[in-house]
C-alpha positions as CSV (number, residue, x, y, z in Angstrom):
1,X,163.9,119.1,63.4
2,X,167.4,119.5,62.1
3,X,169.2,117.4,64.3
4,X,170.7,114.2,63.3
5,X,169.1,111.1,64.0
6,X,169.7,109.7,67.7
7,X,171.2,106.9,68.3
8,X,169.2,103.8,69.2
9,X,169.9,102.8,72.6
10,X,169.3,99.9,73.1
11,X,168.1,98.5,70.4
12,X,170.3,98.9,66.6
13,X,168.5,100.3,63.9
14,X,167.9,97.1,62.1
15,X,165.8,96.2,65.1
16,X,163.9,99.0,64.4
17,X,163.2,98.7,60.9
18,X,162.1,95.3,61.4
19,X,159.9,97.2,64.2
20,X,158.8,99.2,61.4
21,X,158.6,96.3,58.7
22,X,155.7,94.1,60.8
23,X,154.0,97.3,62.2
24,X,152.9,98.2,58.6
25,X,152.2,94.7,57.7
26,X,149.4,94.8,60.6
27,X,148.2,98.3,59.6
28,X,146.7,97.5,56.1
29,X,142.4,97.7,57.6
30,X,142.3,101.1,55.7
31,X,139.4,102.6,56.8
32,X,139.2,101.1,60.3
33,X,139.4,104.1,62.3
34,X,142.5,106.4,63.2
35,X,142.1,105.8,67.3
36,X,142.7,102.2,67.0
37,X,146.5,102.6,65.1
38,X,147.3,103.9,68.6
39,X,147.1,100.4,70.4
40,X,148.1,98.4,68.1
41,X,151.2,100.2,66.7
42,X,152.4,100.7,70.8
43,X,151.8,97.1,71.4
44,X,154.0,96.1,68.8
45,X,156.9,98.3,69.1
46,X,156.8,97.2,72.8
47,X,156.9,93.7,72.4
48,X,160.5,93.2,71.4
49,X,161.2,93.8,75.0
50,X,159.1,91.0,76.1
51,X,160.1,88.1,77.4
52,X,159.8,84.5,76.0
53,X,156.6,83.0,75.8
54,X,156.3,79.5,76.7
55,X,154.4,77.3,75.1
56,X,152.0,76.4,77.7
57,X,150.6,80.3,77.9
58,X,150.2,80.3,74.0
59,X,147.8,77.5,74.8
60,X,145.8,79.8,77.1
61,X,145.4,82.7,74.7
62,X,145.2,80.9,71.0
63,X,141.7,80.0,70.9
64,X,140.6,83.5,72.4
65,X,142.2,85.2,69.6
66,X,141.3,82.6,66.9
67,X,137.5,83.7,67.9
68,X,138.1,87.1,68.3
69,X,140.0,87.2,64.9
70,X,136.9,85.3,63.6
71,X,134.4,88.0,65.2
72,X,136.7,90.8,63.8
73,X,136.2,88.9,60.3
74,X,132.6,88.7,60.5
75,X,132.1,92.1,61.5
76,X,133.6,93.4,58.3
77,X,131.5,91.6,56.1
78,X,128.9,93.9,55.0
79,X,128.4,93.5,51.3
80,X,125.9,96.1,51.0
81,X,128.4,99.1,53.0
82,X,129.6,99.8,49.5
83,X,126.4,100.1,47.8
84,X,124.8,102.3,50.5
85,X,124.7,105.6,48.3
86,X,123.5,104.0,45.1
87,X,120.8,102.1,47.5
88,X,119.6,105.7,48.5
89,X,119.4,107.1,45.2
90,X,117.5,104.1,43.6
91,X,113.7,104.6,43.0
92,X,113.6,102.2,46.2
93,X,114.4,104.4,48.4
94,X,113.7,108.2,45.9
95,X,116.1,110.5,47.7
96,X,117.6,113.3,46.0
97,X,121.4,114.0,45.2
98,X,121.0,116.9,46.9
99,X,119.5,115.6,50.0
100,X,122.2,112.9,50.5
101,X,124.8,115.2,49.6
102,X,124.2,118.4,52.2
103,X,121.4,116.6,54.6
104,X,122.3,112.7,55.3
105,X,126.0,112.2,54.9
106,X,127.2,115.4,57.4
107,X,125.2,113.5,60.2
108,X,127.9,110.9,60.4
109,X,130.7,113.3,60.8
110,X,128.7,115.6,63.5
111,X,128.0,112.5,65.6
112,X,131.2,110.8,65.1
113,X,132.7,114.0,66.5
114,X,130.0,113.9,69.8
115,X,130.7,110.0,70.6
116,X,134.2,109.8,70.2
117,X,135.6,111.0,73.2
118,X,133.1,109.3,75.4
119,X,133.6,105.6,73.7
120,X,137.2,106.1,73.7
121,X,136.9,106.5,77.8
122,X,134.3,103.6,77.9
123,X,136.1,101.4,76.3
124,X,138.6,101.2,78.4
125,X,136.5,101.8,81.5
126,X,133.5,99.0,80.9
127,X,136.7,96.7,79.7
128,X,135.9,96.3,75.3
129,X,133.2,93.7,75.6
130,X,130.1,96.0,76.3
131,X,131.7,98.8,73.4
132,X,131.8,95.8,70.8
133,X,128.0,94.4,72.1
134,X,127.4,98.3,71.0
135,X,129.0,98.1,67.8
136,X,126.7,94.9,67.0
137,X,123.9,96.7,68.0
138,X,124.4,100.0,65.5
139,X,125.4,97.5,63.1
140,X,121.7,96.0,63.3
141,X,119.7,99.2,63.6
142,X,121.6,100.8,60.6
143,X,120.3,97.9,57.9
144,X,117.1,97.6,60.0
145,X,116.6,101.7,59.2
146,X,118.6,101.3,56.0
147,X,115.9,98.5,54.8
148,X,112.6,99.6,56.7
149,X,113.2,103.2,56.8
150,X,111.7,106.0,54.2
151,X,111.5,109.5,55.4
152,X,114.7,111.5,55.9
153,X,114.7,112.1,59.1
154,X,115.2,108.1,59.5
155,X,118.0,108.2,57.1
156,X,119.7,110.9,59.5
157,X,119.3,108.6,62.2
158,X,120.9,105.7,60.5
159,X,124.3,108.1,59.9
160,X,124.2,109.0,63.4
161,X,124.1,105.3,64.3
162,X,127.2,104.7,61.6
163,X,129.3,107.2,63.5
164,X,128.4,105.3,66.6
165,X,129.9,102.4,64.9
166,X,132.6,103.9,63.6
167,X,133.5,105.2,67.3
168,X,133.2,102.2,68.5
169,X,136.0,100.2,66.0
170,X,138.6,101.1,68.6
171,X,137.3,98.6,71.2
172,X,138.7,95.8,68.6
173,X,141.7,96.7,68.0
174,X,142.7,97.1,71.4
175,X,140.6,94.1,73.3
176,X,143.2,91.5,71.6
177,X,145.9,93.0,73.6
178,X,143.9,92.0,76.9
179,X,144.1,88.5,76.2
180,X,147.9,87.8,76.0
181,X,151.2,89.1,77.6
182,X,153.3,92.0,76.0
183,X,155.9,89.5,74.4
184,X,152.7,88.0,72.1
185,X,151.3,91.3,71.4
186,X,153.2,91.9,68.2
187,X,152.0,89.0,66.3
188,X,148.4,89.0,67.2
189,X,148.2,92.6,66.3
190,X,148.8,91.2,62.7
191,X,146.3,88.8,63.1
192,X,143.4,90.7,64.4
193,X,144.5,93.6,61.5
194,X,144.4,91.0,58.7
195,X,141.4,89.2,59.9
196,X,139.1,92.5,59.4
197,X,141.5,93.1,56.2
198,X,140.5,90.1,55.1
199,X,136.4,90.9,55.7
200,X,136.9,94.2,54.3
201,X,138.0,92.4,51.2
202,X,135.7,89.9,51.0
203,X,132.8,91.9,51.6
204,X,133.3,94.1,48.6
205,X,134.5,91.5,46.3
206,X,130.8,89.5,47.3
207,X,129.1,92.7,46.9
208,X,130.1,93.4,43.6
209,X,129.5,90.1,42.6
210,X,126.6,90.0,43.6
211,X,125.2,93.0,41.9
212,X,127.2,91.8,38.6
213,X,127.1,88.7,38.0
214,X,124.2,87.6,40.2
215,X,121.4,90.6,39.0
216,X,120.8,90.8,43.3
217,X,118.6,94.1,44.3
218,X,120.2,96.7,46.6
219,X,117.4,95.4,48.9
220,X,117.9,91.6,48.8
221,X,122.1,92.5,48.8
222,X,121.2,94.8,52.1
223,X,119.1,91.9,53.4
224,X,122.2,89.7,53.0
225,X,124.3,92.1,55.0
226,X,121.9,92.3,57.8
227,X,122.5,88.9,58.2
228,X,126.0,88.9,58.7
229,X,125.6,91.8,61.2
230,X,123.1,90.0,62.8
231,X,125.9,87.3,63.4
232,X,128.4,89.5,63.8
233,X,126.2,91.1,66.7
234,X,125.4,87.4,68.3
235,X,129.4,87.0,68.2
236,X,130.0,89.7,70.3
237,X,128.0,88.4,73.3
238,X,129.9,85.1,73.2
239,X,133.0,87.1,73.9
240,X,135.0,86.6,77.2
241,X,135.2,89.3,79.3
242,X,138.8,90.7,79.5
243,X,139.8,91.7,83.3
244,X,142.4,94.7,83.1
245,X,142.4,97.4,80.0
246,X,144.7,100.1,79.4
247,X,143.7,102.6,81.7
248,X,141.4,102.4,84.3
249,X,141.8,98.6,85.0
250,X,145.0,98.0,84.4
251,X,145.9,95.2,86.5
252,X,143.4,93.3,89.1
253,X,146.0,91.7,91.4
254,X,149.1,92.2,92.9
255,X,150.1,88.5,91.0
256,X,149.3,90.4,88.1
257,X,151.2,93.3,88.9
258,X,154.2,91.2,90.1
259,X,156.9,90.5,86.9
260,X,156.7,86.8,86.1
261,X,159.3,84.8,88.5
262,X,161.3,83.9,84.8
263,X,162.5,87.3,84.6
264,X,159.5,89.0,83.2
265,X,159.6,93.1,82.8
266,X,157.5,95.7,84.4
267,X,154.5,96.4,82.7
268,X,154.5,100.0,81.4
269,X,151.7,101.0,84.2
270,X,154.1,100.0,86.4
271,X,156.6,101.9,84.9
272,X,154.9,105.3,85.0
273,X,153.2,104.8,88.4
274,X,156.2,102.7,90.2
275,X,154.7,103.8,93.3
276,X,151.4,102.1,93.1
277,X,153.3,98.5,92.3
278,X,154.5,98.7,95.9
279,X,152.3,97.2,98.4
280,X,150.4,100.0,100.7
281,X,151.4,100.0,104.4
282,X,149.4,103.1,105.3
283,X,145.7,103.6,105.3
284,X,143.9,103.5,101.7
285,X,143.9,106.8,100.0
286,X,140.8,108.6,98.9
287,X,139.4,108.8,95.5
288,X,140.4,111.9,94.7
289,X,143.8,111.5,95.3
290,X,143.8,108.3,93.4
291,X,142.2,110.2,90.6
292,X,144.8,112.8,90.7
293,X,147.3,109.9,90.1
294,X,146.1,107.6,87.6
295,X,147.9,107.3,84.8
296,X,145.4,108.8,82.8
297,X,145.4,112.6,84.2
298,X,149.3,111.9,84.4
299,X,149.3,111.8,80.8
300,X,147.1,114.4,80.1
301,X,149.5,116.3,81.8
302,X,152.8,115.0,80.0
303,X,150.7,115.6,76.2
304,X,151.4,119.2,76.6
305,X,155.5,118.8,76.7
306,X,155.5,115.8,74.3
307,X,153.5,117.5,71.8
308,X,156.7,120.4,72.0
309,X,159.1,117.7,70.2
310,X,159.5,118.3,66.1
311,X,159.0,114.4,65.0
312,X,155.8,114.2,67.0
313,X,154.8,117.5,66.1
314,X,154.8,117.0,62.5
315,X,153.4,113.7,62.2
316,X,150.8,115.0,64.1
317,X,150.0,117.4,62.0
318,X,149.7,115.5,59.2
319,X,147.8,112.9,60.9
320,X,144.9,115.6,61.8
321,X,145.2,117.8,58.5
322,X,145.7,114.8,56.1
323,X,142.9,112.4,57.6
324,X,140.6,114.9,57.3
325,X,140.6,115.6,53.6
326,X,140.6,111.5,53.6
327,X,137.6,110.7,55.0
328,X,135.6,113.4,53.5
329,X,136.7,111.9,49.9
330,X,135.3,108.5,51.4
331,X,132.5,110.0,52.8
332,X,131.4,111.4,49.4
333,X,133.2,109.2,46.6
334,X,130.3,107.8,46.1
335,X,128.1,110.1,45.4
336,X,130.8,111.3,43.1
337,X,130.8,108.0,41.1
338,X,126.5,108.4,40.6
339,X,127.1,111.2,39.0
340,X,129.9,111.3,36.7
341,X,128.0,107.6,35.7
342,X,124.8,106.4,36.6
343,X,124.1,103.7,34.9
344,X,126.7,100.9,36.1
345,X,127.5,100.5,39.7
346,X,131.3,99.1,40.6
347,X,131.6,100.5,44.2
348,X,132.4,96.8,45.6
349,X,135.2,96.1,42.9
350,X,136.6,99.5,43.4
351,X,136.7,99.4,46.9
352,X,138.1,96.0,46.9
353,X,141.0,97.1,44.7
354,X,141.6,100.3,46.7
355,X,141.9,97.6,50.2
356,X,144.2,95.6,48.2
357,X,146.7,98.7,47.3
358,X,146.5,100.0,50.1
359,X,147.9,96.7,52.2
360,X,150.5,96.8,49.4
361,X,151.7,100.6,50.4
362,X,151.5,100.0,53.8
363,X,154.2,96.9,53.8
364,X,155.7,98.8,51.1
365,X,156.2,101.5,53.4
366,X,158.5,99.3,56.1
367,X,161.2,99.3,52.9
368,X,161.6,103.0,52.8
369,X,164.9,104.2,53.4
370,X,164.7,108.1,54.3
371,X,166.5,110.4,57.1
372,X,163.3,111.4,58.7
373,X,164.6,114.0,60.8
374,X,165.0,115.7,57.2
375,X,163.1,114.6,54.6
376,X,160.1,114.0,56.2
377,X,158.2,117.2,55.3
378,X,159.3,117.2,51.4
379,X,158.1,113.6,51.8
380,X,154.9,114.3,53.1
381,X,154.7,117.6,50.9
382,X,155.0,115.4,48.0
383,X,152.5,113.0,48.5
384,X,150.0,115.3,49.7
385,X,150.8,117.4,46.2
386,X,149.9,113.9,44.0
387,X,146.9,113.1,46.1
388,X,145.8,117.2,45.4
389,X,146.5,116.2,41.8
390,X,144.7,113.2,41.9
391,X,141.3,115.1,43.7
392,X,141.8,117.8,40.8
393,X,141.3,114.6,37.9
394,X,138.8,113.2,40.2
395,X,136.5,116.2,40.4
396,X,136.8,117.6,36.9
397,X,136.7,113.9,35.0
398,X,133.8,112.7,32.8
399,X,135.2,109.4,32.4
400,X,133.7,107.0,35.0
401,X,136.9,104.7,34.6
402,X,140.0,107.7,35.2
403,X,137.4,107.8,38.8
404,X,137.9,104.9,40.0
405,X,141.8,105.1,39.3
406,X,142.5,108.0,41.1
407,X,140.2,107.0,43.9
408,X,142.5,104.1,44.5
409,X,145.6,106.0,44.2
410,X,144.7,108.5,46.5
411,X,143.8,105.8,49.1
412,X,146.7,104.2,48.5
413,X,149.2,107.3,48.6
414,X,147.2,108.0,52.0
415,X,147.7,104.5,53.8
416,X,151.5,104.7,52.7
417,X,151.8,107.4,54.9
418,X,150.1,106.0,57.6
419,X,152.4,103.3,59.2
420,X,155.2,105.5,58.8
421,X,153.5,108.0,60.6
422,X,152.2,105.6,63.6
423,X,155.4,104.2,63.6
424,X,157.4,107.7,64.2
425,X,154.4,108.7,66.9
426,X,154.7,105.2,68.9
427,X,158.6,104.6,69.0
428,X,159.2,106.9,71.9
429,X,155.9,106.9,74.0
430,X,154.7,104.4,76.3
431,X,151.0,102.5,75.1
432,X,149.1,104.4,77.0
433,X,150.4,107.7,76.2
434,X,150.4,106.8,72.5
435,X,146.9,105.4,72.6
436,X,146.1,109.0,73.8
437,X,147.9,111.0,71.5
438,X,146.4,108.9,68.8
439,X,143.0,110.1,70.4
440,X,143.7,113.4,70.5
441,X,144.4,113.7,66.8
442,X,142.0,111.2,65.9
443,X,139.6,113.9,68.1
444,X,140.8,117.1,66.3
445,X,140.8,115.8,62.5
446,X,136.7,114.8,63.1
447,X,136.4,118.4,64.8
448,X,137.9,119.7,61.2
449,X,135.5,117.5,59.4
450,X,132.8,118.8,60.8
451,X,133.3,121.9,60.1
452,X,134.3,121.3,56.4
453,X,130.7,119.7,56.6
454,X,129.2,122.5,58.3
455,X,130.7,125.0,55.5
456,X,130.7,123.6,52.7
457,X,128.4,120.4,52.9
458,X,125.5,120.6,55.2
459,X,122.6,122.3,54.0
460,X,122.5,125.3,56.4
461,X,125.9,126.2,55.2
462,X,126.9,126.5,51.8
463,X,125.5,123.4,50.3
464,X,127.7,122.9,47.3
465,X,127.4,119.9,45.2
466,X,130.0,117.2,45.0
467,X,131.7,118.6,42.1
468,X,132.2,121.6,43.9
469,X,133.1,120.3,47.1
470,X,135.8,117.7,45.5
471,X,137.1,121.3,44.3
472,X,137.7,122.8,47.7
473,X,139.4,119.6,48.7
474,X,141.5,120.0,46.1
475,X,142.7,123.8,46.9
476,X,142.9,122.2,51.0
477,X,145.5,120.1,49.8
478,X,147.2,122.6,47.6
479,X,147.4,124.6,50.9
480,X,149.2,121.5,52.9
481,X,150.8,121.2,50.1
482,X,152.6,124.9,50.0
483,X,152.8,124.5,53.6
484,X,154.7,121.4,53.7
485,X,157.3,121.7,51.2
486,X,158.0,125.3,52.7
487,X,159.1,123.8,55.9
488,X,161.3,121.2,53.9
489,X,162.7,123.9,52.4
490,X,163.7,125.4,55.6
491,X,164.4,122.4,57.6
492,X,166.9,120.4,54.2
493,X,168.3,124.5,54.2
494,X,169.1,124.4,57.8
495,X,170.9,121.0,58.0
496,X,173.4,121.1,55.1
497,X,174.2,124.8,56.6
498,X,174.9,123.4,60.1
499,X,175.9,120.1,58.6
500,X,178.8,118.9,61.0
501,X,181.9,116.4,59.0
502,X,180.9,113.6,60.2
503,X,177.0,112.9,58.4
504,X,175.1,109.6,59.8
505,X,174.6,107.4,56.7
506,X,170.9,106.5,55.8
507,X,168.7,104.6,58.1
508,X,166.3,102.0,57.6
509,X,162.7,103.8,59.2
510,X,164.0,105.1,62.3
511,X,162.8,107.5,64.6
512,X,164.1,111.1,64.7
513,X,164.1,111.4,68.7
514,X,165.4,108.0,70.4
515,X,167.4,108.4,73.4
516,X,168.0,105.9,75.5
517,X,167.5,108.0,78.2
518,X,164.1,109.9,78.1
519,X,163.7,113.4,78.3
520,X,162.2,114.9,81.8
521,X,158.5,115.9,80.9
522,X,156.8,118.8,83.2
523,X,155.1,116.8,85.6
524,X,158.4,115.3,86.6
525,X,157.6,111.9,84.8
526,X,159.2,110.9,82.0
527,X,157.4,109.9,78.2
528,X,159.4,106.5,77.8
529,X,159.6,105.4,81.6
């Protein structure tokens, strides 16, 4: 971690900040999911290799991704996602403080955790359409349950189809990339990413009005959303059905397989199984044996050794350990709000605002000029200590208004982070690997949720109330906190003692570990083939 920055390689170091620069642009869907920054952040770093696109191909592909930007829009529109807490608090539906707090809300983390894994393999497997027809389908039965439902029990069973949904976000962001080639995959990554931006938006903007201005029920406002989901859902069956995915259908065809005759590049399944792009002479080899080398066992292979370098180690890190503490202040904000002040409901204003700041800080965040390979910690150690600041005011507040201020801070401070951090992960791993590193951590941070929720929230643990629990956040991020800026200490101490005469000036958002020639990893592949 105290080595200088590498040089580029190929590409200079503006090229990378402008890497950078669009990447956060396209990462502004705040609360989209963590697996899904994985595609989309590879696809884009990996598309200024591509090669021209002509204009007849962007024929093909731009109705496909106008619809699918439009499905990703409609989707988001739930105008009643934000009003869900105060919905089950209302003499509608009677339930207790308590019994959302430690008995409804940990089922969404808990079953988050157990379909994660298994919808991440899925996806790719069954090819995105059938994951998103699932999606539509939770969407439905949680504002069927949500609307018809009474008892608790049915209320558990709605969070455990909202984790569902929430696994199942990934399929989205990483179908677009089936419909083009690698040299387009840059700029529809921005479009799918704004287009659910965009519904995020809207959708609590309407909501909010709604409940403001137009005196609508939480029942008639939920009614409204289950007919965009309802939509949304019928969208999803008008989908095409991609042919090749990521990892388990990559490409159908040897004309697939076979660089375009203009002087197109290998793909990057080519690249890390070269052997398999060469026609077979022999007899076909069995299935286990073609298990063995698929590239997804190679790369469960090559995580162990990349996981060893400092850069992907650290953003890691943070990626697990900071996402945590960020979803379980979504998860319970609400509930928060209710209780500092009843009477007036502005979850869809706030949560608009909060989408809004954070799109800022992410394409702020392409502007940052920083040595990474040494200020990254005291970087991160600082804005973990302002969003631990921010949860203290938060927790301990009466006024209703300071809330919702440090709410959206402390989203925003969080997404500024973010493209940096996918940025830094992606740069020197192939898509695939990235995609499952991104999983990994994704996997990890909801396996520390849970048991936050199991301790502290869930009603067979310690049960505390929301005031208390916004408390123990607070002290978790006083203890990254302390943990970061220690290791800034050591690494900024470490560097200027073994500082060599000639210092590389300040770059724009590069990567710490660049080479132009990939280190070996154990399995005798290489991360960056």
């Amino acid at each position: 971690m105290v080595e200088d920055t590498a040089e580029s390689g190929d590409r200079s170091e503006e090229k990378k900040a402008l890497d950078l620069k669009m990447l956060a642009s396209g990462h502004n869907d705040a609360d989209n999911g963590d697996v899904e920054m994985a595609v989309s952040a590879s696809e884009a770093l990996a598309s200024s290799k591509g090669p021209p696109v002509e204009a007849t191909e962007a024929r093909k592909w731009k109705w496909a991704v106008i619809f699918l930007c439009f499905y990703g829009f409609m989707s988001s529109m739930k105008p009643g996602e934000s009003f869900m807490t105060p919905y089950l608090l209302s003499p509608e539906k009677n339930f207790t403080k308590q019994q959302v707090t430690n008995e409804i809300i940990p089922v969404l983390t808990y079953s988050y955790m157990a379909v994660l894994v298994p919808i991440f393999l899925l996806t790719d497997l069954l090819r995105y359409k059938p994951v998103l027809i699932v999606q539509g389908l939770s969407h439905l039965i949680i504002w069927l349950i949500l609307l018809l439902g009474t008892s608790l029990l049915q209320m558990q069973l709605m969070e455990f189809f909202f984790g569902i949904s929430m696994a199942c976000r990934v399929a989205y962001s990483s179908y677009i990339f089936s419909l083009v080639s690698p040299g387009l995959y840059q700029r529809v990554a921005g479009y799918s990413r704004t287009s659910v931006l965009l519904g995020v938006f809207t959708s609590s903007v309407l909501g909010q009005l709604c409940v403001s201005l137009g005196n609508i029920s939480y029942y008639m406002l939920n009614l409204i959303s289950l007919g965009f989901v309802s939509f949304g859902m019928l969208l999803s069956f008008c989908l095409p059905w991609p042919k090749r995915s990521l990892f388990f259908n990559p490409l159908r065809n040897r004309k697939e397989r076979e660089p375009a005759a203009s002087g197109g590049t290998k793909s990057e399944l080519d690249k890390m199984k070269p052997k398999e792009s060469e026609p077979s002479s022999g007899a076909p080899t069995c299935s286990t044996s073609r298990w063995k080398d698929s590239v997804f066992v190679q790369m469960l292979l090559e995580v162990g050794n990349v996981v060893r370098r400092p850069n992907l180690r650290l953003w890691s890190i943070w990626w697990i350990f900071n996402s945590t503490g960020y979803y379980l202040v979504l998860f319970y904000v609400h509930i928060l709000w209710n209780t500092v002040y009843p009477d007036t409901v502005n979850n869809g204003g706030v949560e608009a605002a909060s989408t809004l700041l954070s799109a800022m800080m992410s394409f702020l965040a392409g502007y940052v000029k920083v040595r990474w390979n040494i200020f990254s910690e005291l970087l991160i150690g600082v804005i973990t200590a302002l969003q631990g600041g921010l949860l203290l005011i938060m927790g301990t507040t009466n006024n209703i208004w300071v809330c919702y201020l440090t709410y959206v801070l402390f989203r925003g401070f969080y997404q500024f982070l973010v493209p940096i951090a996918t940025f830094q992960i992606a740069s020197s791993l192939t898509r695939e690997l990235c995609a499952l590193m991104f999983g990994i951590n994704t996997f990890l941070g909801t396996i520390l949720k849970s048991i936050f929720n199991l301790i502290f929230s869930d009603k067979r643990g310690l049960a505390l109330d929301v005031h208390s629990q916004f408390r123990v956040y607070f002290i978790y991020f006083a203890l990254l906190t302390a943990a970061y800026l220690i290791g800034a200490a050591v690494v900024i101490i470490r560097h200027y003692r073994n500082q060599s005469t000639d210092e590389a000036p300040p770059t724009e958002l590069s990567p710490v570990e660049v080479n132009s020639e990939a280190e070996p990893l154990a399995n005798g592949k290489s991360a960056k083939a």
